[in-house]
N, C-alpha and C positions, 0 to 999 in steps of 0.2 A: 169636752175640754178636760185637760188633767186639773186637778185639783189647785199644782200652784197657781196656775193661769187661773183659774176660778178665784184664789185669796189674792192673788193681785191684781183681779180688777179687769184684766187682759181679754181684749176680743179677737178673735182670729183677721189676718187680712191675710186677702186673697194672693200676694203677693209672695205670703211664708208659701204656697202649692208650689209657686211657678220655682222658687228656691230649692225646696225640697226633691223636685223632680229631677233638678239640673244634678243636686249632690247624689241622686239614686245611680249615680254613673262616674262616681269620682274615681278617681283607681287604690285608695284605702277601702282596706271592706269595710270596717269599722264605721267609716261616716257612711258608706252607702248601705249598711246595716240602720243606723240610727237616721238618715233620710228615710230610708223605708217604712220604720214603725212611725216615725211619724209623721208623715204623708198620709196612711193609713188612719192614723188618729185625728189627724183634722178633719181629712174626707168624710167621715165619721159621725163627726158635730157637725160638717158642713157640707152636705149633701149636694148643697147649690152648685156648690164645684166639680164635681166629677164629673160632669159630660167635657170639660173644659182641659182637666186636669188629663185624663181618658186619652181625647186628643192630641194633648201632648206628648202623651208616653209610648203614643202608636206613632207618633212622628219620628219621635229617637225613637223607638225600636226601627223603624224605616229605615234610617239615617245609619245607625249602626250596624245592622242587617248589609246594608249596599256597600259598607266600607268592610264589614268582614269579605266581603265576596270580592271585591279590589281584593283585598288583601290575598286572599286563597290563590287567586288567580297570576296572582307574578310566578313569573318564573322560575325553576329552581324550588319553590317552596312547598310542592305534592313532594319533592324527594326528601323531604325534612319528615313532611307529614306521612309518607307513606314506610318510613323507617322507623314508627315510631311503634 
């Protein structure tokens, strides 16, 4: 855990993962920068999480893998991509 969470007292809940995972896909980089390191940093202290946290990121990755591929697939839009 970082240090101020150590001077105030603060214990992880499981709850900041499922949080942090969702922000690791905001469309600011900036938060999904700062989702990432610290997702990374809790996972860290809190090892119990990551088969949980793991699974969920294989999910959205799933999730948004199948909607890139909708998306590729409309019509019109290989002539955007293929101009480019």
């Amino acid at each position: 855990m970082c240090r101020l969470w150590e001077e105030a007292g603060l214990e992880m809940d499981p709850q900041l993962c499922t949080s942090l995972v969702t922000d690791t896909t905001h469309t600011e980089e900036a938060i999904r920068e700062a989702a990432s390191l610290g997702l990374a940093n809790a996972l860290a202290d809190n090892g119990d999480y990551v088969p949980a946290v793991l699974q969920t990121l294989i999910a959205l990755y799933e999730e948004k893998l199948y909607v890139s591929e909708l998306y590729l697939s409309l019509p019109g839009l290989h002539v955007t991509l293929d101009s480019m």
